[in-house]
N, C-alpha and C positions, 0 to 999 in steps of 0.2 A: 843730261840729268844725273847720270849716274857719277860725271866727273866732276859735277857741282857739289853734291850730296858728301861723295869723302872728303873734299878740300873743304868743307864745310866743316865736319870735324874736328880736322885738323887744325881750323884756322884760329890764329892767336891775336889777330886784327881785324878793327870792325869793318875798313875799308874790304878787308876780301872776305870780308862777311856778306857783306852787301854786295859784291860784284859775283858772290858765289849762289846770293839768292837769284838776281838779274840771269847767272847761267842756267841754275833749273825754272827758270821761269820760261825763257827760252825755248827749253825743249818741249815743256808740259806745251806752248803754245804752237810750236811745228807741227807737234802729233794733231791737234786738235786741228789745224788748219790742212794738214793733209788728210786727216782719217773722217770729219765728219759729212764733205760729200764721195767718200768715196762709199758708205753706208748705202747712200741712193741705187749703186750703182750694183748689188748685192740681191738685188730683189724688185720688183716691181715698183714704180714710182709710189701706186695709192698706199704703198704701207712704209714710205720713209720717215714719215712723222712716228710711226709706232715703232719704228726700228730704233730710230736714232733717240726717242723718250727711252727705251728698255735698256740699251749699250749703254748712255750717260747713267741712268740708274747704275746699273753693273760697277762701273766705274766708282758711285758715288757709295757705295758702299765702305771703299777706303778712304774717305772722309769721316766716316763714322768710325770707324777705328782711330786715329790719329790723334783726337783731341785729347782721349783718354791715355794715351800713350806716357806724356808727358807725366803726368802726377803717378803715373804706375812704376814709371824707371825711376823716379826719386825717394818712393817710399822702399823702393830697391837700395837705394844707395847709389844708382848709376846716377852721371849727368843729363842732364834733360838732353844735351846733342847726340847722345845715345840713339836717337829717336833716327836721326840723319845717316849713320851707321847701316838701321834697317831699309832706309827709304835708299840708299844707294847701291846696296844688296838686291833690291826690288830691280830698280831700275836697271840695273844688269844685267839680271834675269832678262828681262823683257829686250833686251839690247841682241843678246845670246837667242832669243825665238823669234824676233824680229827679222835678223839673219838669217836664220833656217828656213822661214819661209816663204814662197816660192810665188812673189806677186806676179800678175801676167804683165805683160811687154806693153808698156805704155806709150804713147808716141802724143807731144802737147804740140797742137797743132798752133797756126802764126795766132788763131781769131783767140786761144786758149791764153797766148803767151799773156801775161801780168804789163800791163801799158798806162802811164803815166795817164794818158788823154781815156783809157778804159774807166779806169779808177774814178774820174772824174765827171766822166759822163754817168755812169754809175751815182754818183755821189747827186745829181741833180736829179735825180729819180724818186720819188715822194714815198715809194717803198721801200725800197734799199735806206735813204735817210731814215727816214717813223723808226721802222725797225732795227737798224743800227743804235740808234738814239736808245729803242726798248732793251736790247743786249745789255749795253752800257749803263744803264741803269738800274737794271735788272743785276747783273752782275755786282755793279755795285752796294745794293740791297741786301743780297745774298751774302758779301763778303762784310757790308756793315754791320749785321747784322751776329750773323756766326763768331766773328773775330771779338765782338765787344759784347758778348751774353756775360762774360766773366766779370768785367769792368763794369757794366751797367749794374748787376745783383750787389759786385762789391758797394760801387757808389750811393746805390740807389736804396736798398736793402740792409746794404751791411752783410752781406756776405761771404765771405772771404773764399780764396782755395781752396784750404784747407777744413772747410766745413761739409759733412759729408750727411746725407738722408740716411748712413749706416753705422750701427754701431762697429767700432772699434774691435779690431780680435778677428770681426767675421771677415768670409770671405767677400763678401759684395762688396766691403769698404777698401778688403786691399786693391781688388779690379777696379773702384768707380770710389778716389777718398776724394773727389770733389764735388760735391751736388752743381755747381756751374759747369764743371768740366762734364758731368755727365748730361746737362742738357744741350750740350755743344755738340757734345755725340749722337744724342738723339735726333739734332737739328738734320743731320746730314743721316744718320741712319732710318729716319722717315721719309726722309726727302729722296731715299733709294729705293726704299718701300714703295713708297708712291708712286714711282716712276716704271717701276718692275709691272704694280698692276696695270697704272692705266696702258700702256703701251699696247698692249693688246685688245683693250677696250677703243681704243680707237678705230680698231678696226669695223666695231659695233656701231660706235656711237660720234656724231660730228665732233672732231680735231674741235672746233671754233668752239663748242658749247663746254667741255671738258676745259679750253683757255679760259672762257669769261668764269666759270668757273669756280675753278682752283685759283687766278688771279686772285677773283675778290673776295674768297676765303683768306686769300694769305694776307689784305690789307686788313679785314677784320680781327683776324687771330694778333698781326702785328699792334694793334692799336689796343685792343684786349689787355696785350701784357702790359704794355706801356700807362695803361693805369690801374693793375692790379696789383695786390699784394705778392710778397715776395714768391709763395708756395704755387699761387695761382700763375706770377709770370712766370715761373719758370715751366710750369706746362706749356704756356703757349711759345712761349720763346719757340720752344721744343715742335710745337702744331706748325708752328711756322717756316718749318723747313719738311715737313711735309705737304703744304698747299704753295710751294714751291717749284715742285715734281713735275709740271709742262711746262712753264713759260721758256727757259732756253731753249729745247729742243725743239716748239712750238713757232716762236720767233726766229729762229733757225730755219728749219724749214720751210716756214710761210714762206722768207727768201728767194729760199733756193727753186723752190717748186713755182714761181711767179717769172721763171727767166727758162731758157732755151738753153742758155749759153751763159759761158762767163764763171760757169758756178766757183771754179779755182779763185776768182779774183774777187767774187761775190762773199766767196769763203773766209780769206783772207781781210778782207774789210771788218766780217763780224768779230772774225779771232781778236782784227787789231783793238774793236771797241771793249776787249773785257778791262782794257785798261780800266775800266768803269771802276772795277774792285779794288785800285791803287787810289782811285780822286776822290771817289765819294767814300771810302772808308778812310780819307785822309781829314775830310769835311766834317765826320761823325765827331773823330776826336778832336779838332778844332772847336767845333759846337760843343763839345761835351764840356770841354776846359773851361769854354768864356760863360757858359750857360748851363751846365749840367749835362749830365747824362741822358736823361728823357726831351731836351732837347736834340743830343745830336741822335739818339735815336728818333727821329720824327722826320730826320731826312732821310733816312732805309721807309721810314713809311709812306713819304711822298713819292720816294725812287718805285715803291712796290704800284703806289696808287696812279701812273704813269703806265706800267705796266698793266692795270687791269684795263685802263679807257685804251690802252693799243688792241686790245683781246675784243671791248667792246666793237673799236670800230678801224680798226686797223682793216688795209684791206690785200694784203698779203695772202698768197694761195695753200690755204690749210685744208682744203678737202677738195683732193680729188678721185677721179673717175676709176673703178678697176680694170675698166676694159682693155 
Protein backbone atom coordinates (compact mmCIF):
# COMPACT_ATOMS: atom_id res chain seq x y z
CA UNK A 1 0.00 0.00 0.00
CA UNK A 2 2.49 2.27 1.13
CA UNK A 3 4.72 1.47 -2.11
CA UNK A 4 1.68 2.04 -4.33
CA UNK A 5 0.65 5.32 -2.73
CA UNK A 6 4.34 7.13 -3.53
CA UNK A 7 4.71 5.64 -7.01
CA UNK A 8 1.44 6.91 -7.26
CA UNK A 9 2.65 10.52 -6.91
CA UNK A 10 5.20 10.22 -8.77
CA UNK A 11 3.65 8.63 -11.69
CA UNK A 12 3.73 10.59 -14.99
CA UNK A 13 1.77 7.71 -16.85
CA UNK A 14 -1.63 6.39 -16.84
CA UNK A 15 -0.48 2.90 -17.30
CA UNK A 16 1.33 2.96 -13.82
CA UNK A 17 -1.36 4.78 -12.69
CA UNK A 18 -3.54 2.14 -12.85
CA UNK A 19 -1.12 -0.71 -12.00
CA UNK A 20 -0.31 1.53 -8.83
CA UNK A 21 -3.96 1.68 -7.96
CA UNK A 22 -4.31 -2.54 -8.58
CA UNK A 23 -0.94 -2.31 -5.98
CA UNK A 24 -2.91 -0.55 -3.02
CA UNK A 25 -5.73 -2.38 -3.89
CA UNK A 26 -3.94 -5.37 -3.27
CA UNK A 27 -2.88 -4.78 0.08
CA UNK A 28 -6.18 -2.94 1.40
CA UNK A 29 -7.45 -6.48 0.34
CA UNK A 30 -4.73 -8.87 2.23
CA UNK A 31 -5.27 -6.89 5.29
CA UNK A 32 -8.96 -7.42 5.14
CA UNK A 33 -8.57 -11.17 4.23
CA UNK A 34 -6.16 -11.85 6.88
CA UNK A 35 -7.40 -9.39 9.72
CA UNK A 36 -11.29 -9.95 9.52
CA UNK A 37 -11.42 -13.61 10.93
CA UNK A 38 -8.76 -13.14 12.93
CA UNK A 39 -11.34 -10.52 14.96
CA UNK A 40 -13.32 -13.96 15.88
CA UNK A 41 -10.57 -15.11 17.48
CA UNK A 42 -10.02 -12.04 20.01
CA UNK A 43 -12.92 -12.73 22.11
CA UNK A 44 -15.65 -14.90 22.35
CA UNK A 45 -17.60 -16.14 19.29
CA UNK A 46 -21.36 -14.45 20.51
CA UNK A 47 -19.69 -11.03 20.24
CA UNK A 48 -17.81 -11.16 16.66
CA UNK A 49 -20.61 -9.59 14.90
CA UNK A 50 -20.35 -6.64 17.36
CA UNK A 51 -16.58 -6.70 17.08
CA UNK A 52 -16.05 -6.83 13.69
CA UNK A 53 -19.36 -3.97 13.10
CA UNK A 54 -17.13 -1.61 15.70
CA UNK A 55 -13.26 -2.26 14.00
CA UNK A 56 -14.94 -1.65 10.34
CA UNK A 57 -16.54 1.48 11.80
CA UNK A 58 -13.04 2.55 13.25
CA UNK A 59 -11.68 2.02 10.09
CA UNK A 60 -14.48 3.84 8.25
CA UNK A 61 -13.96 6.81 9.84
CA UNK A 62 -10.95 7.37 7.26
CA UNK A 63 -13.44 7.30 4.50
CA UNK A 64 -14.90 10.15 5.89
CA UNK A 65 -12.03 12.09 5.92
CA UNK A 66 -10.68 11.51 2.16
CA UNK A 67 -13.46 12.75 0.06
CA UNK A 68 -12.93 16.16 1.60
CA UNK A 69 -9.26 16.02 1.15
CA UNK A 70 -9.18 16.46 -2.33
CA UNK A 71 -11.07 20.03 -2.75
CA UNK A 72 -9.07 21.09 0.54
CA UNK A 73 -5.40 20.54 -1.15
CA UNK A 74 -6.62 22.52 -4.23
CA UNK A 75 -8.06 25.42 -2.81
CA UNK A 76 -4.44 25.05 -1.12
CA UNK A 77 -2.91 25.21 -4.23
CA UNK A 78 -1.55 21.75 -3.86
CA UNK A 79 -2.29 18.97 -6.43
CA UNK A 80 -5.19 16.73 -5.73
CA UNK A 81 -2.24 13.67 -5.62
CA UNK A 82 -1.13 15.40 -2.74
CA UNK A 83 -3.86 13.34 -1.01
CA UNK A 84 -1.65 9.94 -1.98
CA UNK A 85 1.50 11.69 -0.32
CA UNK A 86 -0.67 11.36 3.05
CA UNK A 87 -2.15 8.04 2.36
CA UNK A 88 1.49 6.49 1.90
CA UNK A 89 2.84 8.28 5.02
CA UNK A 90 -0.39 6.38 6.70
CA UNK A 91 0.49 3.32 5.35
CA UNK A 92 3.86 3.32 6.58
CA UNK A 93 3.08 4.09 9.75
CA UNK A 94 0.98 1.20 10.04
CA UNK A 95 3.81 -1.08 8.12
CA UNK A 96 6.42 0.26 10.99
CA UNK A 97 3.58 -1.15 14.02
CA UNK A 98 2.51 -3.79 12.09
CA UNK A 99 6.15 -4.97 12.57
CA UNK A 100 6.61 -4.12 16.14
CA UNK A 101 3.97 -6.34 16.94
CA UNK A 102 4.27 -9.39 18.46
CA UNK A 103 1.33 -11.91 16.90
CA UNK A 104 1.41 -15.25 18.52
CA UNK A 105 2.80 -18.40 16.59
CA UNK A 106 0.39 -19.54 14.05
CA UNK A 107 0.70 -23.02 12.62
CA UNK A 108 -2.19 -23.52 9.26
CA UNK A 109 -2.95 -26.88 9.61
CA UNK A 110 -3.57 -29.37 5.91
CA UNK A 111 -7.69 -29.11 6.63
CA UNK A 112 -6.96 -24.83 6.91
CA UNK A 113 -4.59 -24.86 3.87
CA UNK A 114 -6.64 -22.69 0.83
CA UNK A 115 -7.64 -25.95 -1.82
CA UNK A 116 -8.77 -25.59 -5.24
CA UNK A 117 -11.66 -28.62 -4.70
CA UNK A 118 -12.08 -26.52 -0.74
CA UNK A 119 -13.10 -23.40 -2.72
CA UNK A 120 -15.37 -25.22 -4.71
CA UNK A 121 -17.16 -27.24 -2.60
CA UNK A 122 -17.66 -24.12 -0.54
CA UNK A 123 -18.95 -22.47 -3.53
CA UNK A 124 -21.94 -25.13 -3.81
CA UNK A 125 -23.09 -24.36 -0.48
CA UNK A 126 -26.44 -22.05 -0.64
CA UNK A 127 -24.80 -19.90 2.29
CA UNK A 128 -21.41 -19.20 1.27
CA UNK A 129 -23.04 -18.56 -2.39
CA UNK A 130 -26.48 -16.01 -0.97
CA UNK A 131 -23.94 -14.31 0.95
CA UNK A 132 -21.05 -13.92 -1.28
CA UNK A 133 -23.51 -12.79 -3.88
CA UNK A 134 -24.83 -10.10 -0.83
CA UNK A 135 -20.84 -8.79 -0.19
CA UNK A 136 -20.77 -8.35 -3.79
CA UNK A 137 -23.48 -6.53 -4.16
CA UNK A 138 -23.41 -4.83 -1.30
CA UNK A 139 -20.01 -3.52 -1.91
CA UNK A 140 -20.97 -2.68 -5.06
CA UNK A 141 -23.79 -0.31 -3.67
CA UNK A 142 -21.62 1.16 -1.30
CA UNK A 143 -19.02 1.96 -3.79
CA UNK A 144 -21.79 3.14 -6.57
CA UNK A 145 -23.05 4.97 -4.58
CA UNK A 146 -20.29 7.01 -2.67
CA UNK A 147 -18.08 7.30 -5.90
CA UNK A 148 -21.09 9.00 -8.04
CA UNK A 149 -22.90 11.45 -5.30
CA UNK A 150 -20.72 14.14 -7.09
CA UNK A 151 -21.59 13.15 -10.70
CA UNK A 152 -25.25 12.41 -10.04
CA UNK A 153 -26.04 16.29 -8.01
CA UNK A 154 -23.66 17.58 -11.09
CA UNK A 155 -25.88 15.80 -13.75
CA UNK A 156 -28.91 15.69 -12.03
CA UNK A 157 -29.23 18.88 -10.08
CA UNK A 158 -26.56 21.03 -11.60
CA UNK A 159 -24.33 20.99 -9.00
CA UNK A 160 -21.03 21.45 -9.51
CA UNK A 161 -17.73 21.10 -7.14
CA UNK A 162 -17.32 23.89 -6.70
CA UNK A 163 -20.50 24.90 -5.09
CA UNK A 164 -20.49 25.02 -1.60
CA UNK A 165 -23.58 25.27 1.42
CA UNK A 166 -20.80 28.02 2.67
CA UNK A 167 -20.20 31.31 2.33
CA UNK A 168 -16.85 32.21 0.92
CA UNK A 169 -13.95 33.79 3.30
CA UNK A 170 -15.38 31.56 6.21
CA UNK A 171 -13.91 28.89 7.63
CA UNK A 172 -16.34 26.01 6.93
CA UNK A 173 -16.04 26.68 3.02
CA UNK A 174 -12.25 26.59 3.21
CA UNK A 175 -12.60 22.83 5.19
CA UNK A 176 -15.90 21.60 3.02
CA UNK A 177 -15.83 24.15 -0.65
CA UNK A 178 -17.90 21.40 -2.03
CA UNK A 179 -21.44 20.71 -0.84
CA UNK A 180 -21.17 17.11 -2.97
CA UNK A 181 -17.82 16.52 -1.72
CA UNK A 182 -19.14 17.12 1.69
CA UNK A 183 -21.96 14.72 1.42
CA UNK A 184 -19.56 11.97 0.34
CA UNK A 185 -17.89 12.72 3.60
CA UNK A 186 -20.87 12.43 5.52
CA UNK A 187 -21.78 9.11 3.62
CA UNK A 188 -18.82 7.38 5.12
CA UNK A 189 -18.62 9.44 8.32
CA UNK A 190 -22.31 8.20 9.33
CA UNK A 191 -21.68 4.96 8.00
CA UNK A 192 -18.67 5.00 11.04
CA UNK A 193 -21.04 6.55 13.31
CA UNK A 194 -23.35 3.78 12.83
CA UNK A 195 -21.26 1.18 13.00
CA UNK A 196 -19.39 2.40 16.40
CA UNK A 197 -22.94 2.53 17.97
CA UNK A 198 -24.63 -0.47 16.94
CA UNK A 199 -21.89 -2.80 17.51
CA UNK A 200 -22.37 -2.88 20.93
CA UNK A 201 -25.96 -2.97 20.65
CA UNK A 202 -25.80 -6.25 19.32
CA UNK A 203 -24.90 -7.52 22.11
CA UNK A 204 -28.42 -6.34 23.54
CA UNK A 205 -30.39 -6.72 20.73
CA UNK A 206 -30.74 -9.73 17.60
CA UNK A 207 -27.68 -9.23 14.92
CA UNK A 208 -30.74 -10.41 12.41
CA UNK A 209 -33.25 -7.56 13.52
CA UNK A 210 -30.59 -4.55 13.57
CA UNK A 211 -29.77 -6.50 9.46
CA UNK A 212 -33.50 -6.47 8.28
CA UNK A 213 -33.28 -3.23 9.65
CA UNK A 214 -30.79 -0.89 8.87
CA UNK A 215 -30.91 -2.98 5.17
CA UNK A 216 -34.21 -1.56 4.56
CA UNK A 217 -33.62 1.77 5.81
CA UNK A 218 -30.80 2.10 3.58
CA UNK A 219 -33.17 1.04 0.40
CA UNK A 220 -35.58 3.57 1.49
CA UNK A 221 -33.27 6.57 2.26
CA UNK A 222 -31.60 5.43 -1.25
CA UNK A 223 -34.79 5.63 -3.34
CA UNK A 224 -35.66 9.00 -1.20
CA UNK A 225 -32.79 10.82 -2.77
CA UNK A 226 -33.23 9.47 -6.03
CA UNK A 227 -36.46 11.33 -6.49
CA UNK A 228 -35.93 14.30 -4.47
CA UNK A 229 -34.78 17.68 -4.80
CA UNK A 230 -31.27 18.63 -4.92
CA UNK A 231 -31.16 20.03 -1.02
CA UNK A 232 -33.20 16.98 0.00
CA UNK A 233 -30.85 14.32 -1.88
CA UNK A 234 -28.12 15.30 -0.67
CA UNK A 235 -29.25 14.60 2.89
CA UNK A 236 -30.25 11.32 2.04
CA UNK A 237 -27.40 10.61 -0.15
CA UNK A 238 -25.60 11.48 3.15
CA UNK A 239 -28.50 8.95 5.44
CA UNK A 240 -27.46 6.45 3.14
CA UNK A 241 -24.17 5.67 4.27
CA UNK A 242 -25.42 5.66 7.61
CA UNK A 243 -28.12 2.71 7.26
CA UNK A 244 -25.25 1.21 5.70
CA UNK A 245 -23.36 0.58 9.19
CA UNK A 246 -24.24 -3.60 9.39
CA UNK A 247 -24.77 -5.23 6.27
CA UNK A 248 -20.74 -5.95 5.63
CA UNK A 249 -19.89 -7.00 8.82
CA UNK A 250 -23.33 -8.74 9.38
CA UNK A 251 -22.89 -10.80 5.96
CA UNK A 252 -19.57 -11.36 7.08
CA UNK A 253 -19.98 -12.87 9.81
CA UNK A 254 -23.43 -14.63 9.26
CA UNK A 255 -20.50 -16.78 7.13
CA UNK A 256 -18.13 -17.28 9.13
CA UNK A 257 -20.11 -18.24 12.26
CA UNK A 258 -22.30 -20.99 10.07
CA UNK A 259 -18.90 -23.12 9.39
CA UNK A 260 -16.55 -24.91 11.89
CA UNK A 261 -13.78 -24.75 9.69
CA UNK A 262 -12.35 -23.25 6.70
CA UNK A 263 -12.86 -19.62 7.91
CA UNK A 264 -9.26 -18.64 6.12
CA UNK A 265 -10.65 -19.77 2.81
CA UNK A 266 -14.40 -18.83 3.83
CA UNK A 267 -12.57 -15.44 4.24
CA UNK A 268 -10.91 -15.20 1.24
CA UNK A 269 -13.92 -15.93 -1.11
CA UNK A 270 -15.88 -12.77 0.64
CA UNK A 271 -12.63 -10.49 0.38
CA UNK A 272 -12.40 -11.87 -3.46
CA UNK A 273 -16.35 -10.81 -3.97
CA UNK A 274 -15.76 -6.93 -3.16
CA UNK A 275 -14.83 -7.07 -6.57
CA UNK A 276 -18.53 -6.01 -6.60
CA UNK A 277 -17.27 -2.16 -6.09
CA UNK A 278 -15.16 -2.51 -9.57
CA UNK A 279 -18.53 -4.16 -11.69
CA UNK A 280 -21.30 -2.59 -10.46
CA UNK A 281 -19.89 0.92 -10.06
CA UNK A 282 -18.63 0.30 -13.51
CA UNK A 283 -22.59 -0.65 -14.59
CA UNK A 284 -23.62 2.72 -12.71
CA UNK A 285 -21.57 4.80 -15.05
CA UNK A 286 -22.49 2.77 -18.07
CA UNK A 287 -26.21 3.22 -17.20
CA UNK A 288 -25.73 6.85 -16.21
CA UNK A 289 -24.08 7.59 -19.93
CA UNK A 290 -26.82 5.70 -22.06
CA UNK A 291 -29.82 6.70 -19.66
CA UNK A 292 -28.87 9.29 -17.16
CA UNK A 293 -27.92 9.47 -13.97
CA UNK A 294 -31.01 8.34 -11.76
CA UNK A 295 -30.87 5.44 -13.93
CA UNK A 296 -27.60 4.13 -13.10
CA UNK A 297 -28.22 5.05 -9.75
CA UNK A 298 -31.31 2.59 -9.50
CA UNK A 299 -28.83 -0.24 -9.77
CA UNK A 300 -26.84 0.83 -6.21
CA UNK A 301 -30.65 0.59 -5.36
CA UNK A 302 -31.49 -2.87 -6.55
CA UNK A 303 -27.81 -4.00 -5.39
CA UNK A 304 -29.00 -2.40 -1.66
CA UNK A 305 -32.71 -4.05 -2.18
CA UNK A 306 -30.87 -7.57 -2.58
CA UNK A 307 -29.29 -6.84 0.29
CA UNK A 308 -32.20 -6.25 2.42
CA UNK A 309 -34.31 -9.65 1.15
CA UNK A 310 -30.71 -11.54 2.22
CA UNK A 311 -31.27 -9.83 5.90
CA UNK A 312 -35.01 -10.84 5.54
CA UNK A 313 -34.33 -14.35 4.82
CA UNK A 314 -30.82 -15.11 4.40
CA UNK A 315 -30.16 -17.98 6.62
CA UNK A 316 -26.46 -17.35 7.66
CA UNK A 317 -25.66 -17.69 11.56
CA UNK A 318 -25.93 -14.12 12.99
CA UNK A 319 -26.97 -14.90 16.61
CA UNK A 320 -25.36 -16.83 18.60
CA UNK A 321 -25.22 -18.58 22.09
CA UNK A 322 -22.69 -16.74 24.97
CA UNK A 323 -22.18 -19.70 26.66
Amino acid sequence: MALGCFLFYISASWWLTVVMVFLIGIGVTAIQTAGNPIIRDLDIPARYSSNLTVIIGIGALGYAVSPVMVPYFELKGYSWQTVYLVFGAISLALLFLLAAVRFPPGKTTDEEKVKLETIASLLKNPVVLTYTLGIFLYVGGEVGVSSYIITYMDKVHGLGLQDSVWAKGTFWYSAFPSASALAVALFWALQAVGRVVIGPMMNAIRPKYIFVACSGACVASLGVALLSSSHVALVFLALTGLFTCASFSLIFSGVIQSFEANHGTISGILCTAVIGGAIVGGLVGVAGDAWGMRAGMAINLLSFLYVFLLALWGRGRLDVETS
